[in-house]
C-alpha positions, 0 to 999 in steps of 0.5 A: 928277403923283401927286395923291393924296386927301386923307387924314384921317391926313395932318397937312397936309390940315386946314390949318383946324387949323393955326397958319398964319403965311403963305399965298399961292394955293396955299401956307400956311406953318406953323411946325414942330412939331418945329424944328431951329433956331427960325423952323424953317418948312414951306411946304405945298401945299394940294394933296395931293402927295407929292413935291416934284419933282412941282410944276407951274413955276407951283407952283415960281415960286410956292413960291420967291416964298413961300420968299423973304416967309418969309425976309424976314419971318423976318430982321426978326424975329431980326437974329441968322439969318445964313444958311439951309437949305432942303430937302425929303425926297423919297422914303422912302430919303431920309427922306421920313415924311410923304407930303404935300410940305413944304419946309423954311426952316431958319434958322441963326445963328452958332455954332449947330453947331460945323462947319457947313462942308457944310451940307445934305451932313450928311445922310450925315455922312461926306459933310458935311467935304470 
């Protein structure tokens, strides 16, 4: 496992200065800053990990049973999502910018992209249509 140490630079390793929305043991889930649909979620460890595919299988049940509160919590807060995206960058050739794992709860909602057809496959445009 790469357990790093907390670092002072790292904007998940004070979740006492963030507004957390849903938390379990080992999770807190924050809403992003910078949101690709509204309700766009992140579910963070507390523990200082960079990559996701590190997690224990305890931390995986755990994550997914949080995945699953936040999409509960967010369909009965807007009827309108009708689907969802959820993801993680792991490595910096895949986009990862902030070394702390961060799973992404992306809802979408009809008509929200023209084509949606390929879904998370859009990260290399030519990939999305097939």
């Amino acid at each position: 496992m790469s357990d790093l140490q907390p670092s002072p630079q790292c904007p998940f390793c004070q979740p006492e200065n963030l507004a957390i929305v849903a938390r379990s043991r080992n999770f807190f889930v924050i809403i992003d800053k910078t949101p690709v649909t509204p309700g766009h979620s992140l579910i963070i460890p507390y523990r200082h990990i960079a990559d996701a595919l590190e997690l224990s299988p305890d931390e995986i049940t755990e994550v997914w049973e949080l995945v699953q509160k936040m999409r509960q919590k967010l369909l009965a807060e807007d009827p309108a999502i009708s689907g969802f995206n959820l993801g993680f960058n792991s490595g910096v050739d895949a986009g990862q910018t902030i070394f702390h794992v961060h799973i992404h709860l992306i809802p979408r909602r009809y008509g929200d992209v023209e084509k949606p057809r390929g879904g998370v496959r859009g990260v290399i445009p030519a990939r999305q249509n097939y």
